[in-house]
C-alpha positions in Angstrom: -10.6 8.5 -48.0 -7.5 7.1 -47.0 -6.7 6.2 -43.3 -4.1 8.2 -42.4 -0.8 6.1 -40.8 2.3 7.3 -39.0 4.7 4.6 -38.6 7.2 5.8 -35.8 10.7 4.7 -35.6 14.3 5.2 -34.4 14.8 6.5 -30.9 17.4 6.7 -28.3 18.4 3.3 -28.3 21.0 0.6 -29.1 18.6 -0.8 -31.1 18.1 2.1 -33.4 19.3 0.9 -36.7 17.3 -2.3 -36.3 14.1 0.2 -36.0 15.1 1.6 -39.3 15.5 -1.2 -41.4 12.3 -3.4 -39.3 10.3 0.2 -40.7 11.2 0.5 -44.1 10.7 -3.1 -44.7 7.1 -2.7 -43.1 6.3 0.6 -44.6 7.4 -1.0 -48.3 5.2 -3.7 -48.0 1.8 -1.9 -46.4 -1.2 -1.0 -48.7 -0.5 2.4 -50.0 -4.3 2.5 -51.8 -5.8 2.0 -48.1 -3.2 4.2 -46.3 -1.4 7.4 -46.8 1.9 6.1 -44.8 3.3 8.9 -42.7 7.1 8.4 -42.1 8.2 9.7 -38.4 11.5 8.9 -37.7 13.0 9.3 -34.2 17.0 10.3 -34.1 19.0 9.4 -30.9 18.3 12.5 -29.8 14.4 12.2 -29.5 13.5 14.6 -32.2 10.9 13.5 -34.6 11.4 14.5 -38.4 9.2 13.5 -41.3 9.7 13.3 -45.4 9.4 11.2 -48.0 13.1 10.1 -48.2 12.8 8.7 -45.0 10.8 5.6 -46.5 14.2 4.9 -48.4 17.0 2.8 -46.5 19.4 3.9 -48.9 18.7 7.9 -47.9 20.1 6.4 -44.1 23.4 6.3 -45.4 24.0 9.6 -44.2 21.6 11.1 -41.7 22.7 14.4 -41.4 22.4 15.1 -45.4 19.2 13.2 -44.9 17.3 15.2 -42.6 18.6 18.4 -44.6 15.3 17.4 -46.7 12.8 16.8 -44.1 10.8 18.1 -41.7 11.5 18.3 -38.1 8.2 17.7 -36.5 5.3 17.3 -33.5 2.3 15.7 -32.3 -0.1 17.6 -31.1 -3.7 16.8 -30.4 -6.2 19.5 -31.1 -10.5 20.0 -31.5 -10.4 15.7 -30.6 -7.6 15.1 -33.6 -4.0 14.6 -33.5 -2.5 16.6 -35.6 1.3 16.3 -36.7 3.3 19.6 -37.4 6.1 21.6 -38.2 8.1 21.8 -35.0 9.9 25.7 -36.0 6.8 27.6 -37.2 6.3 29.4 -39.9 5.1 32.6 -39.6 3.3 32.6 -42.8 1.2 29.9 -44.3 0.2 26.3 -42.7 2.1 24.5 -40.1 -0.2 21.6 -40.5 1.8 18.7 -41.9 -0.9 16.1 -41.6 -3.5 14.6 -39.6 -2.8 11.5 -37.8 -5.5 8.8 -37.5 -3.1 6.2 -36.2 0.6 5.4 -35.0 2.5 2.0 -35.9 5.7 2.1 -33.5 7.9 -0.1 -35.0 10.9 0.2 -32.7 13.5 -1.7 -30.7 14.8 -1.2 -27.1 14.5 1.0 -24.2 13.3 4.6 -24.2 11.0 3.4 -27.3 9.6 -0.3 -27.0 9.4 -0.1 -23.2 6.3 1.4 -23.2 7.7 5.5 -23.1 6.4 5.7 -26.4 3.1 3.7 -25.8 2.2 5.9 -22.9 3.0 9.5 -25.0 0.8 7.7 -28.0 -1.4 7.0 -25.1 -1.8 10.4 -23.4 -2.2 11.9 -27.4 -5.3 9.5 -27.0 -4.3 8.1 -30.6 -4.8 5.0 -31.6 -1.6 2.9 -32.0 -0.1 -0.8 -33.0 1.1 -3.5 -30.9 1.4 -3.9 -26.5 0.2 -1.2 -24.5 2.1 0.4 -21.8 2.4 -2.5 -19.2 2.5 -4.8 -22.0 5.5 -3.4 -23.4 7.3 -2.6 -19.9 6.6 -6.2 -18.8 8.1 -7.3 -22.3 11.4 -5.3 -22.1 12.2 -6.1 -18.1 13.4 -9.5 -18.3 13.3 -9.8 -14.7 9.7 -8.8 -14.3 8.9 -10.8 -17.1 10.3 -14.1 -15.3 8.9 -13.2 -12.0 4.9 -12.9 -13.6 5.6 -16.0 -16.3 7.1 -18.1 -12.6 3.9 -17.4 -10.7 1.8 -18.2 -13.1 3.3 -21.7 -13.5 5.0 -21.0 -17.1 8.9 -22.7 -17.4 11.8 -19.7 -17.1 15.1 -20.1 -15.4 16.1 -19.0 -12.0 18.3 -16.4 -11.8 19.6 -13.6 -9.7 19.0 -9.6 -10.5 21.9 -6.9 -9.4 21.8 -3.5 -9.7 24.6 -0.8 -11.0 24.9 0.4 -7.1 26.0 -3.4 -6.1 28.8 -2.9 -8.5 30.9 -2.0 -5.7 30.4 -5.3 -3.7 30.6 -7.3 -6.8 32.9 -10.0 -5.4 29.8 -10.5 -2.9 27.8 -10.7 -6.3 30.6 -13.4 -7.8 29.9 -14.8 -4.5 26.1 -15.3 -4.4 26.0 -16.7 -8.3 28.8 -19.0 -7.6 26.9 -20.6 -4.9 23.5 -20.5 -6.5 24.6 -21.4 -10.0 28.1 -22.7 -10.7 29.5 -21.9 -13.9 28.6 -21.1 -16.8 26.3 -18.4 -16.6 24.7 -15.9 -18.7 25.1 -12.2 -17.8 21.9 -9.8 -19.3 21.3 -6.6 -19.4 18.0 -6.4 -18.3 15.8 -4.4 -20.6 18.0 -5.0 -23.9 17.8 -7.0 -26.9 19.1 -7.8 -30.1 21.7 -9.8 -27.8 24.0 -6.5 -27.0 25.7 -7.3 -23.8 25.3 -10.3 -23.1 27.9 -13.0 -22.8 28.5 -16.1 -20.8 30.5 -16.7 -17.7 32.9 -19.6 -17.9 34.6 -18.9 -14.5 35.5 -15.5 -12.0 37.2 -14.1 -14.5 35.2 -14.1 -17.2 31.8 -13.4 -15.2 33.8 -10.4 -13.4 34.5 -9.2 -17.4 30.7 -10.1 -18.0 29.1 -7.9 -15.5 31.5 -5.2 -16.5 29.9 -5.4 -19.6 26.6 -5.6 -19.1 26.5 -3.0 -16.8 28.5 -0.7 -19.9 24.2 -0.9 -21.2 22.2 -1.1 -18.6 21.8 0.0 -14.7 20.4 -3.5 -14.0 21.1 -6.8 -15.0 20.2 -10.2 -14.5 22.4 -13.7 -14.1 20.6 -17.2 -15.1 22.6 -20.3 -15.1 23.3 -21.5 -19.0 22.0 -24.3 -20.5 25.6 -25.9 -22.0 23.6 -28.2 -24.8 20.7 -26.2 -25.8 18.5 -25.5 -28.8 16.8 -22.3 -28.9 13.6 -22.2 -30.6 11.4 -18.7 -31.2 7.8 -18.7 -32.1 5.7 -15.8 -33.3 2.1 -14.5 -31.8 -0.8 -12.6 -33.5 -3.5 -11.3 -31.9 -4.8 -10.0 -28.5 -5.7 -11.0 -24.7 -9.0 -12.3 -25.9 -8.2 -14.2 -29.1 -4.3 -15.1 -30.2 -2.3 -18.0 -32.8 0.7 -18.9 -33.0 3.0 -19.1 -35.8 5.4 -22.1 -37.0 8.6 -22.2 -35.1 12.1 -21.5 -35.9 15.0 -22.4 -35.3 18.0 -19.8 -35.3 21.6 -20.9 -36.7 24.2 -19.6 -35.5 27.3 -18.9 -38.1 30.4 -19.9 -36.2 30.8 -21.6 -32.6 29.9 -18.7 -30.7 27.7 -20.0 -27.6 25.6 -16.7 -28.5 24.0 -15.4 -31.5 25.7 -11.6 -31.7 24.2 -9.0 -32.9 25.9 -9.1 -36.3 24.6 -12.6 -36.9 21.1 -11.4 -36.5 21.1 -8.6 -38.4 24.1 -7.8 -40.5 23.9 -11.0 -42.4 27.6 -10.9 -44.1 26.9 -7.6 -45.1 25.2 -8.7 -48.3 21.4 -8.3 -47.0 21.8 -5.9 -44.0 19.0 -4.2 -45.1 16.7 -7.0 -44.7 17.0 -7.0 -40.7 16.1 -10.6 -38.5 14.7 -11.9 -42.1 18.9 -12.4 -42.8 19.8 -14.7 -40.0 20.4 -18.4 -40.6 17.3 -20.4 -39.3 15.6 -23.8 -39.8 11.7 -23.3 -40.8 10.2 -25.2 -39.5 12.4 -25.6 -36.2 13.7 -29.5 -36.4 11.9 -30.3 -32.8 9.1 -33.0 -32.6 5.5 -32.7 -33.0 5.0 -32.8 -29.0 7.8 -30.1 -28.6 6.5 -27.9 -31.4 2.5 -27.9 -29.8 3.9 -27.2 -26.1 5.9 -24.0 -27.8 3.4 -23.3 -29.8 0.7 -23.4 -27.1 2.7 -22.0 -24.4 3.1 -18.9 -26.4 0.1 -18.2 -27.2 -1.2 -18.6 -23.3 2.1 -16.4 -22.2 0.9 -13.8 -24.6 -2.0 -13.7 -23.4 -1.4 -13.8 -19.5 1.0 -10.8 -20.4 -2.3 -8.8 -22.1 0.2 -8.5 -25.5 -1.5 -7.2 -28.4 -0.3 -7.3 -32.0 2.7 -9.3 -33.0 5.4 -10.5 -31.1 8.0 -13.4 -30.4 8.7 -14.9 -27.8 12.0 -17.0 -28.1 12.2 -20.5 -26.1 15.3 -22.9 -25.1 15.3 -26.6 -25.2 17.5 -28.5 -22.6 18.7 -31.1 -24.8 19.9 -33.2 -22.1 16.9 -32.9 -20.2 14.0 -32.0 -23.2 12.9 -29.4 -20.8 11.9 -26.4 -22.8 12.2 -22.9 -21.2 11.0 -19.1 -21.9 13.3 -17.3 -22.4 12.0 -13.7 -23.5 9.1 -12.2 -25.4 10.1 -9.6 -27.8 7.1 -7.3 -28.2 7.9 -5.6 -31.7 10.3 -8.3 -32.7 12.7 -7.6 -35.5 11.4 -7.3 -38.9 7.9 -7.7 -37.5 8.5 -11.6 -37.7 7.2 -11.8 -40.8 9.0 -14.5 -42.3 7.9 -16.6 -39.4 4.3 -16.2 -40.7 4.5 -16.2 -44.6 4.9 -20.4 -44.0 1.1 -20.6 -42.6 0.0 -18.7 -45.7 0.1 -14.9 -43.8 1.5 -12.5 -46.7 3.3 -9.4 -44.7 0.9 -7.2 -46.1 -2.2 -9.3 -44.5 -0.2 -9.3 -41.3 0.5 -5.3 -41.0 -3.6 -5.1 -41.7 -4.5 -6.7 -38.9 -2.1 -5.9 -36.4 -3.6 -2.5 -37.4 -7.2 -4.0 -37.0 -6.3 -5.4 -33.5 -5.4 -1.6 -32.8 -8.4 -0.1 -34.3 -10.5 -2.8 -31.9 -8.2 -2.3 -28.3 -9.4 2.0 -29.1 -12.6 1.2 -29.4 -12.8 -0.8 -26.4 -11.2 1.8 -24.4 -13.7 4.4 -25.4 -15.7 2.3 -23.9 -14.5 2.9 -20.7 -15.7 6.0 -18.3 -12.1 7.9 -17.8 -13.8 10.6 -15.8 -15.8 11.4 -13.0 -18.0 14.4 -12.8 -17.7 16.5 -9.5 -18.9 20.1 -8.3 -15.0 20.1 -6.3 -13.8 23.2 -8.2 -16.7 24.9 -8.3 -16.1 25.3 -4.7 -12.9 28.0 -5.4 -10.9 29.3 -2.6 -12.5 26.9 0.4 -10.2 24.8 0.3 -7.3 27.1 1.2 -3.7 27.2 -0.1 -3.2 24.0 1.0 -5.8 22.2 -0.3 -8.2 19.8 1.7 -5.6 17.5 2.6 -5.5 16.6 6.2 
């Protein structure tokens, strides 16, 4: 019997095109003889809608006409299964659209790869791909990321956080970065990716312009000094807290003279393979770094990983001080784009083999958990009214 697989995707985020094509590609190259693949796309709106079309990038080209032929739809768990069904109900004949024995989130960005989604797949108590909850919220704030990877003795950059409310006193926040950094700087959003709103400061002006900015996609943002000559330098991770590998390296290339890789350079890809997602950016594979440099990535990433609890794939992209040859973290995407597949077909990983056991590693993390003893057995409400209206507070 085929293991039934819902691979989620969409959402309300920036991101959301990224999710589509990162799912399609995934969902095209998964073993249809071991698993009946359950589309569930996600629009901006958060309503979920299922059908066969949606496995077709092509059929994105205009949404509305698309979900015209699908099937606006729920989770629900019932009698110890999730169930997925029709979200209007009929009033004759089944609702059921299918059972659901596991979920593969493959989405970008907040309100989905933050770990929102993980904790609703969580409370369904289904099993599902990839970081958990913390995991995942750990992953997306860059701030919180930087502050756990610093006390645990792992290389990131300074920098200083601000919130939207500071925005009001933001020559006092011009102020502060000038005298802890000097210019440049780079301005982040702090739980984006896919490089939207970020930019560099070069002087008032254009950090002033940069906050502005940032703050246009997030209510919080962070402000790290840039390295002027630097390499960046991702690496990919498989596996779990107890056992992880790393992939080879890469080395990103950007198009132009732009100090930062935009978001079309990433993903649109001229326009000729747009549909191919993270797999159409430039890149050296493997990265040109040395043999030293390449086994401190490689090994840092694998121990950050697995400080974080990460499960599944991810990437977690480096820099390289070329005037210095100090190499930095710089983030950890926890469902990078297009799964980071191409970073593992060099070690011999098809995409197919790497889809199986990121589901395995999900499969093993449920079991585990049912392990676990979530409740504890007391006579308390037998008790009934003794407690009062309010309760046994005091």
């Amino acid at each position: 019997m085929k293991i039934n697989l819902a691979v989620i995707f969409g959402g309300r985020s920036v991101e959301h095109e990224v999710s589509v094509i990162s799912a399609v590609q995934a969902m095209a190259s998964m073993d249809k003889e071991k698993y009946n693949i359950i589309p569930v796309y996600m629009t901006k709106k958060s309503e979920f809608w299922t059908g066969e079309k949606l496995m077709d990038i092509n059929s994105f080209k205009d949404i509305p006409a698309l979900l015209k032929e699908c099937t606006e739809c729920v989770f629900v768990r019932s009698e110890g299964k999730v169930q997925l069904i029709r979200q209007k109900i009929k009033k004759f004949g089944s609702n059921l659209i299918s059972d659901v024995d596991i979920a593969f989130p493959i989405v970008h960005g907040t309100n989905v790869e933050d770990g929102a989604l993980q904790g609703y797949l969580q409370t369904l108590d289904l099993p599902y791909v990839g970081c958990d909850v913390l995991a995942s919220a750990v992953g997306m704030d860059k701030f919180v990321m930087k502050i756990l990877l610093k006390d645990a003795g792992f290389p990131v950059l300074d920098c200083c956080r601000f919130s939207s409310f500071d925005l009001d006193k933001i020559d006092d926040m011009v102020a502060q970065v000038e005298s802890k950094f000097g210019y440049p700087v780079i301005v982040k959003p702090i739980n984006l990716g896919s490089s939207v709103g970020i930019s560099k400061g070069k002087d008032r002006d254009s950090l002033i312009k940069s906050i502005e900015e940032a703050f246009e996609f997030a209510d919080r943002i962070l402000i790290e000094p840039c390295v002027t000559n630097l390499k960046e330098i991702n690496c990919s991770v498989l596996g779990d807290s107890e056992s992880a590998e790393a992939s080879v390296c890469e080395e990103p290339v950007q198009a132009s003279d732009d100090d930062i890789l935009s978001y079309e350079q990433k993903y649109v890809g001229g326009g000729k393979g747009g549909s191919k997602g993270m797999a159409t950016l430039k890149r050296k594979i493997p990265a040109e770094i040395s043999p030293e440099q390449d086994e401190f990535i490689r090994k840092t990433a694998v121990d950050a990983f697995r400080y974080l609890g990460c499960n599944g794939v991810t990437r977690i992209d480096f820099m390289i001080d070329m005037d210095t040859d100090k190499v930095y973290i710089n983030e950890i995407n926890t469902i990078p784009g297009s799964l980071a597949f191409y970073l593992w077909e060099p070690k011999g990983v098809k995409y197919r083999e790497l889809l199986e056991r990121m589901i395995q590693l999900a499969m093993k993390r449920h079991r585990q958990s049912a392990k676990i003893n979530y409740t504890f057995d007391t006579n308390i409400l037998s008790m009934g009214g003794s407690f009062g209206s309010k309760g046994s507070k005091r």
